[in-house]
PANUVEX-918435 format. One record per residue (C-alpha): residue in one letter; x, y, z. Coordinates in steps of 0.25 Angstrom, whole numbers. Example, Ala and Ser with C-alpha at 12.3 -4.5 7.8 and 13.67 -1.06 7.14 Angstrom:
REM residues 2
a,49,-18,31
s,55,-4,29
//
This chain:
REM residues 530
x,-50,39,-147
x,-42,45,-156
x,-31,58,-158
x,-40,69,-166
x,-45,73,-177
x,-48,87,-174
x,-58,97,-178
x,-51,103,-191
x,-47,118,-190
x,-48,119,-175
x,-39,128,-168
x,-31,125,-156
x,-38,129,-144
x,-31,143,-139
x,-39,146,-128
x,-37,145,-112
x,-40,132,-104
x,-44,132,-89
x,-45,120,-81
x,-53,117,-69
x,-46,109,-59
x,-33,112,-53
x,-28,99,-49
x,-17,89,-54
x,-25,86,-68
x,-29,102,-71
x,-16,110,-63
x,-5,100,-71
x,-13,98,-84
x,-16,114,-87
x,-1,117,-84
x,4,108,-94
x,-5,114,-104
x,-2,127,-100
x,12,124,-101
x,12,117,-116
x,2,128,-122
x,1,142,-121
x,-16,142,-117
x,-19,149,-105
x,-22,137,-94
x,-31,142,-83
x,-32,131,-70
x,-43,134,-61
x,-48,128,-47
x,-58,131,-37
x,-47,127,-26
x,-38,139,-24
x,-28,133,-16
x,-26,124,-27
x,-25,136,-38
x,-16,142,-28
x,-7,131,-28
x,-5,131,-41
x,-1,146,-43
x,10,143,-33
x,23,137,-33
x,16,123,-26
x,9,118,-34
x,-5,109,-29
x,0,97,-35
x,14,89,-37
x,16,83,-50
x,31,84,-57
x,34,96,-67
x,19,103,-64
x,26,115,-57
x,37,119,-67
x,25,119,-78
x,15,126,-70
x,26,138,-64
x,29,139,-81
x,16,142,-85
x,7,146,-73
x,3,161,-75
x,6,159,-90
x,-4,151,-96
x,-7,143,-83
x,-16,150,-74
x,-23,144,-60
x,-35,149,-57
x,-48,149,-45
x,-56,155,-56
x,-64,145,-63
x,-74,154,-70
x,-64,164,-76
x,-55,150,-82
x,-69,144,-88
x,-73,156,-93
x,-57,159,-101
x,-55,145,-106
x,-61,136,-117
x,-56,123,-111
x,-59,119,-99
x,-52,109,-91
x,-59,103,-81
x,-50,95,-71
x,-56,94,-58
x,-57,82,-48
x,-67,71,-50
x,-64,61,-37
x,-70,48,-34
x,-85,51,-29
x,-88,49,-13
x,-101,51,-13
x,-114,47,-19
x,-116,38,-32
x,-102,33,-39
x,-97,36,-25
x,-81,31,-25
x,-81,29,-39
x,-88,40,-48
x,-81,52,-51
x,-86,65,-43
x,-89,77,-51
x,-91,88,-43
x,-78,95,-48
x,-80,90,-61
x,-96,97,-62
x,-91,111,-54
x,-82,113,-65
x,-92,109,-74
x,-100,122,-70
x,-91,130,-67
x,-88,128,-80
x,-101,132,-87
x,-103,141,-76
x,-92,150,-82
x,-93,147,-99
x,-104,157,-100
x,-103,171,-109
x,-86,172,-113
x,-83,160,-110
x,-70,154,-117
x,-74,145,-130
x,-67,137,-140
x,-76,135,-154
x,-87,140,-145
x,-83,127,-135
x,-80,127,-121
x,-71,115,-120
x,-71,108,-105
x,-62,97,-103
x,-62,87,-92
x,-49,85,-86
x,-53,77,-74
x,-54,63,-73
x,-72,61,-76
x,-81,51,-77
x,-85,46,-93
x,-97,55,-98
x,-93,67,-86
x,-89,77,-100
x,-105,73,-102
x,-107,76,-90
x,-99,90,-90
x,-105,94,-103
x,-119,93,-98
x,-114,101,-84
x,-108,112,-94
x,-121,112,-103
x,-130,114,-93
x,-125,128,-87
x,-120,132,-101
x,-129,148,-100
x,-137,141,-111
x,-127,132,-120
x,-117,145,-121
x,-104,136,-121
x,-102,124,-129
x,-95,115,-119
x,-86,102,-124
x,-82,94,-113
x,-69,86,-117
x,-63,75,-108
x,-47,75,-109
x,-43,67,-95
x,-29,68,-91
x,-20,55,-91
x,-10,63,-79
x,-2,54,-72
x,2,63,-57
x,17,62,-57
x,18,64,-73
x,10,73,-76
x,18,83,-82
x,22,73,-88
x,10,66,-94
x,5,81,-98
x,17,85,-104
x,16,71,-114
x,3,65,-112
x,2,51,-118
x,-13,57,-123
x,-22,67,-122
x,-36,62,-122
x,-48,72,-125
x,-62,68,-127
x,-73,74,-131
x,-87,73,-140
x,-86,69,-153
x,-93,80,-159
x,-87,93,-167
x,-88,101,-155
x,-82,90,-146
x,-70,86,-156
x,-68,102,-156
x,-65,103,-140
x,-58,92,-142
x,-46,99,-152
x,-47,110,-145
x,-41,104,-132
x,-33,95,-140
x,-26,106,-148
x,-20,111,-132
x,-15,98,-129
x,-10,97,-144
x,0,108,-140
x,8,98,-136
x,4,83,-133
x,5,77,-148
x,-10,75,-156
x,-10,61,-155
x,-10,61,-141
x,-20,69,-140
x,-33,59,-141
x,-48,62,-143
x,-60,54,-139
x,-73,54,-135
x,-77,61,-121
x,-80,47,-114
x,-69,39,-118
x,-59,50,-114
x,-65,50,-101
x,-66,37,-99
x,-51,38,-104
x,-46,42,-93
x,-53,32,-81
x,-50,20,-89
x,-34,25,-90
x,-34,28,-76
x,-41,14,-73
x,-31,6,-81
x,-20,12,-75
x,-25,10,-61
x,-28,-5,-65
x,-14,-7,-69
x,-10,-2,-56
x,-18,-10,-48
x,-15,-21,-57
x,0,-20,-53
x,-3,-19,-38
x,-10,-31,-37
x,-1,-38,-43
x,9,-33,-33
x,3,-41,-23
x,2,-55,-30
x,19,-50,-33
x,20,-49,-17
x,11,-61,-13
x,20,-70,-25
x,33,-64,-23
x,34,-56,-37
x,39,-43,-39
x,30,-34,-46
x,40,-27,-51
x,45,-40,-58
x,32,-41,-64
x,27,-28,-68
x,43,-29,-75
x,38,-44,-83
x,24,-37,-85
x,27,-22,-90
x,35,-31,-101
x,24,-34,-109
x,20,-21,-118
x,4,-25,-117
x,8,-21,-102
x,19,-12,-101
x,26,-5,-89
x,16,6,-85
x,9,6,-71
x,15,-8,-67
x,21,-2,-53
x,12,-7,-43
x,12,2,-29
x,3,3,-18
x,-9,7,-25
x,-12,19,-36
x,-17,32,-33
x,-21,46,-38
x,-35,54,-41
x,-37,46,-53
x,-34,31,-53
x,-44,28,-44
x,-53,39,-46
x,-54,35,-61
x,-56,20,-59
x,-69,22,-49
x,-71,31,-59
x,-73,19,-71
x,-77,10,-60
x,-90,19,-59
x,-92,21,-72
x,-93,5,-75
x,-103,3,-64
x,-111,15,-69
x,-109,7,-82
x,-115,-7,-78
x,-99,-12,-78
x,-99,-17,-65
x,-88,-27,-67
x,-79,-15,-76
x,-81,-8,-63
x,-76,-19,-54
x,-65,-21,-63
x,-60,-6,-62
x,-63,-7,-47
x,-54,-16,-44
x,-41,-8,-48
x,-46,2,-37
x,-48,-11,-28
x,-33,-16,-31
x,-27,-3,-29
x,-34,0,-16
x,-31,-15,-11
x,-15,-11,-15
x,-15,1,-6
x,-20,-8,4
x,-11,-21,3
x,1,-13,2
x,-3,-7,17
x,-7,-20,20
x,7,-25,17
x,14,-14,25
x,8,-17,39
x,9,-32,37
x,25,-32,34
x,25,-23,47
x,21,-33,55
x,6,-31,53
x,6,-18,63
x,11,-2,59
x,3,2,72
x,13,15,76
x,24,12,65
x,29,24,56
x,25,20,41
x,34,30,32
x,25,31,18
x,32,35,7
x,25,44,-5
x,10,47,-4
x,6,53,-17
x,0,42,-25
x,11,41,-35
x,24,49,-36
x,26,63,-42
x,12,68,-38
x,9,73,-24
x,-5,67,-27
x,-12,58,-15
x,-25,56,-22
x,-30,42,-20
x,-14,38,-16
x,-10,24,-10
x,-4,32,1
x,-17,35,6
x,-22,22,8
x,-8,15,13
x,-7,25,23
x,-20,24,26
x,-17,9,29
x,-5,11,38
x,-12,22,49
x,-23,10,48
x,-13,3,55
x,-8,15,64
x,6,17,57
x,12,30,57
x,12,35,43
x,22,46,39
x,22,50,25
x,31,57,14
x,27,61,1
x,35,71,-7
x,24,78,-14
x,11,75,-5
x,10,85,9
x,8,80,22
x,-5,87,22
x,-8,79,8
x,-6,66,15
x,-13,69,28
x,-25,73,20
x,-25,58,12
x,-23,51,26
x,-33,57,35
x,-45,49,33
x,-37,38,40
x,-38,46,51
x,-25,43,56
x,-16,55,55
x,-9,55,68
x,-2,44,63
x,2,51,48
x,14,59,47
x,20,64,36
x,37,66,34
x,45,77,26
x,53,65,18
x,55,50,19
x,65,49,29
x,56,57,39
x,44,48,36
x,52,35,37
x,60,39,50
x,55,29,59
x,48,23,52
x,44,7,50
x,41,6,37
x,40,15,22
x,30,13,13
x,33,19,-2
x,17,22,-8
x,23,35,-19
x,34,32,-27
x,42,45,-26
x,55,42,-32
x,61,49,-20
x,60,37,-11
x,68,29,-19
x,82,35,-16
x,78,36,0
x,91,35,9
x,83,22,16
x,94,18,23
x,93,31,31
x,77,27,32
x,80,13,37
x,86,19,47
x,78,27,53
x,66,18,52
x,60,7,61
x,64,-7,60
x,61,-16,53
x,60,-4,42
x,50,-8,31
x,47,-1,16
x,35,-4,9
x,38,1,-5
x,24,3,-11
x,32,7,-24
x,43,0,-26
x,52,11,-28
x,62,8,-17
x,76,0,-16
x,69,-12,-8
x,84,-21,-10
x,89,-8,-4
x,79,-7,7
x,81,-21,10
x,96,-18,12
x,94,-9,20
x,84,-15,29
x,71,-12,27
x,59,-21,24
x,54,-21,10
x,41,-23,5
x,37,-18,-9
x,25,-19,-15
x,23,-29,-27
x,37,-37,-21
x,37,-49,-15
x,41,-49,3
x,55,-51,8
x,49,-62,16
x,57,-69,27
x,58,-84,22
x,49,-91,34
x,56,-107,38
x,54,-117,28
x,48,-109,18
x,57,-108,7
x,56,-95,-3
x,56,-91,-17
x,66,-82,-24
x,61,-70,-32
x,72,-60,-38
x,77,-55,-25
x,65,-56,-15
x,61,-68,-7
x,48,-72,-5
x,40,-84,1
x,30,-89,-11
x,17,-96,-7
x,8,-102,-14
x,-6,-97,-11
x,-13,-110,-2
x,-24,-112,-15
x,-14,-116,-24
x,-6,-127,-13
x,-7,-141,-19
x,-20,-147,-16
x,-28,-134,-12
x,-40,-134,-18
x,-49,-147,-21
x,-50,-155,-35
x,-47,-148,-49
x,-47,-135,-42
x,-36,-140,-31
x,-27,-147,-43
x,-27,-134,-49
x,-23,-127,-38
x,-13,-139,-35
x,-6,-138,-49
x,-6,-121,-48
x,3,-124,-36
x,12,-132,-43
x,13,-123,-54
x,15,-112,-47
x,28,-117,-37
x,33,-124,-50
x,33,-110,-56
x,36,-99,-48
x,44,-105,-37
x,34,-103,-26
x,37,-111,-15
x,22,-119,-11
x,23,-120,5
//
């Protein structure tokens, strides 16, 4: 990969972009380029609730700063559109942004991308580049905005080809995914880290390449702006994705050996994050990671490896989806055993339900599952979320069939009125600063908080009289008789070591290993061996 070389004596492009796909990749990313350029950006969808949404004053989606830059340059050089063909047929570049979820049927099914949107746009596309349509050098320049499969720009130029009235149109199809976080993405389009676009390395394909990299250059410096193949810039993307994700579950996993051991796992993330090989980004563990591409993307790599012949690269990858999914379910696990192994009829107040804060997106969120867990064991679930509408969260929950026992609160202190316990799944920073004493009040007894985060006051909490578990923290267990316990900071926990590692477990060299760990470990760590 490398920043250009670009074709010499090419102009900036001038012309007017549409994008296909009205969603939080094409709705976000067309305003910000409306909003730093003055080309004409055309947003179209076949969904016209969706374009309706975005011509009013609510907009479909909730992402910070997005509505003051869309009310600044919508009807300017923003427009939002039902009318695909008239878009096409105006604009040179193309956008294509639509969704591509996880396949449920078929070949690939649970893993492989599905196309459907991805092909419709395809032909609606060539369907409407006949006689007048828009051209830049005799190019029309498609670019995939959506999340695809390596070789899908293939793919898409054989589609646009194929129903090309005869060869009329020569199309080149660039790959420039997005590297969006929801929650920062005005943010992260405002000053990207990089701007990836791939596409063939012929004159032709180095050509569409400048040409969208001379919008972007309008104001993201040029040596952010890198070039590559098609390929690699596709794979880009899933392999980003999947190293994030894998750090995430890599954290999460060790949140349970901190719980099981008596670490904090803020303690260690702390000593860890120290070492710049390392460093402090995504070292938070939580209750599982969430969103329409983290999981979408891995079983996306994971397919591609076992279509490949890589069938341990494709377990390998597997298993971060493994480790997030056993999260969601350890952490409800964790919930009804410190209730006394029953929630039959209690009122569980859940905190947050978007997958992360500052997004009102519930795609593939933790919430889903956790809750999920707690009607399993016929609690009475009342949620609050900010930015997610009841009829959001009804929608995610119904396959659990349990809705008479789902409710839904106007704030927190209406959700945790009576309630036994609150469980923290969205980070919102609005929970921090809760007046809990007012909530202890109001709650059953004993009141408990499962901070799923670890955003909350817990020394607080404790003061007051609730009782705390966090995740990735060591239980404020009740010192049993005759056992003695081990001090760690400020939290008390009963050490044990595990029964294979007891003096004389085990039988010959095998068992005098085991017999010498056990020392070693009581000698170093203070555990105390019952």
């Amino acid at each position: 990969m490398t920043s250009p070389p670009y074709p010499s004596g090419q102009e900036p492009y001038t012309g007017n972009v549409c994008c296909i796909g009205a969603g939080y990749v094409g709705g976000p990313t067309m305003a910000m380029m409306a909003y730093k350029t003055n080309l004409k950006f055309t947003v179209v969808d076949l969904n016209q609730k969706r374009i309706d949404a975005w011509n009013s004053d609510t907009l479909p989606i909730y992402e910070p700063g997005l509505d003051e830059i869309v009310k600044e340059v919508r009807g300017k050089n923003l427009f939002f559109s039902t009318d695909v063909a008239a878009a096409v047929k105006e604009s040179a570049i193309v956008f294509v942004a639509v969704n591509t979820p996880t396949k449920e049927y078929g070949f690939g099914k649970g893993r492989a991308a599905d196309l459907t949107y991805w092909e419709g746009a395809a032909r609606s596309i060539s369907g409407n580049s006949g006689e007048g349509t828009a051209l830049y050098n005799g190019k029309k320049i498609i670019v995939e905005k959506s999340t695809v499969p390596v070789s899908t720009a293939d793919a898409m130029t054989c589609v646009l080809q194929n129903n090309n009235n005869g060869g009329a149109v020569d199309f080149q199809v660039l790959s420039n995914p997005e590297f969006l976080a929801e929650g920062t993405a005005i943010q992260d389009l405002t000053m990207p880290d990089r701007v990836l676009i791939g596409g063939q390395q012929t004159t032709a394909g180095l050509s569409a390449i400048e040409a969208l990299a001379s919008v972007y250059a309008r104001w993201v410096p040029r040596d952010r702006i890198i070039t590559a193949n098609v390929w690699s810039a596709e794979l880009s993307k899933l392999v980003a994705n999947a190293l994030l994700a894998q750090r995430i579950s890599s954290v999460n996993a060790l949140s349970a050996v901190c719980e099981a051991s008596g670490a904090d796992i803020d303690h260690l993330m702390t000593v860890v994050s120290s070492d710049p090989g390392v460093g402090s980004k995504f070292l938070r563990c939580g209750p599982g990671f969430g969103g329409s591409c983290f999981q979408k993307d891995i079983l996306n790599l994971v397919y591609l490896c076992e279509s490949a012949g890589l069938p341990q690269v494709a377990q390998y990858w597997h298993q971060v989806i493994k480790m997030n999914d056993h999260q969601k379910l350890r952490f409800g696990k964790r919930i009804v055993e410190t209730m006394f192994n029953t929630i039959n009829s209690k009122k569980i107040a859940v905190l947050g339900f978007a997958f992360k804060a500052d997004t009102g997106d519930t795609r593939e969120s933790p919430a889903i599952d956790i809750c999920g867990t707690l009607l399993g064991e016929n609690a009475n679930v009342c949620v609050f979320d900010p930015h997610v509408p009841e009829a959001q969260v009804r929608y995610e929950l119904k396959k659990f069939e349990k809705d008479a026992r789902l409710s839904c609160a106007k704030d927190e202190y209406e959700a945790c009125e009576g309630a036994h316990a609150i469980v923290v799944i969205t980070e919102w920073r609005q929970f921090k600063s809760l007046d809990f004493a007012r909530i202890f009040a109001g709650m059953a007894k004993p009141a408990f908080v499962f901070d799923g985060r670890n955003i909350l006051p817990h020394d607080e909490l404790q003061r007051i009289g609730f009782t705390v578990s966090a995740i990735g923290k060591p239980p404020h267990m009740v010192m049993a008789p005759g056992r003695a316990l081990a001090r760690h900071g400020s939290a008390s926990a009963l050490h044990r070591v595990p029964r294979s590692l007891r003096r004389g477990a085990g039988q010959g060299e095998e068992g005098g290993r085991e017999a010498r760990a056990s020392e070693t470990i009581c000698e170093n760590t203070a555990l105390i061996c019952p």
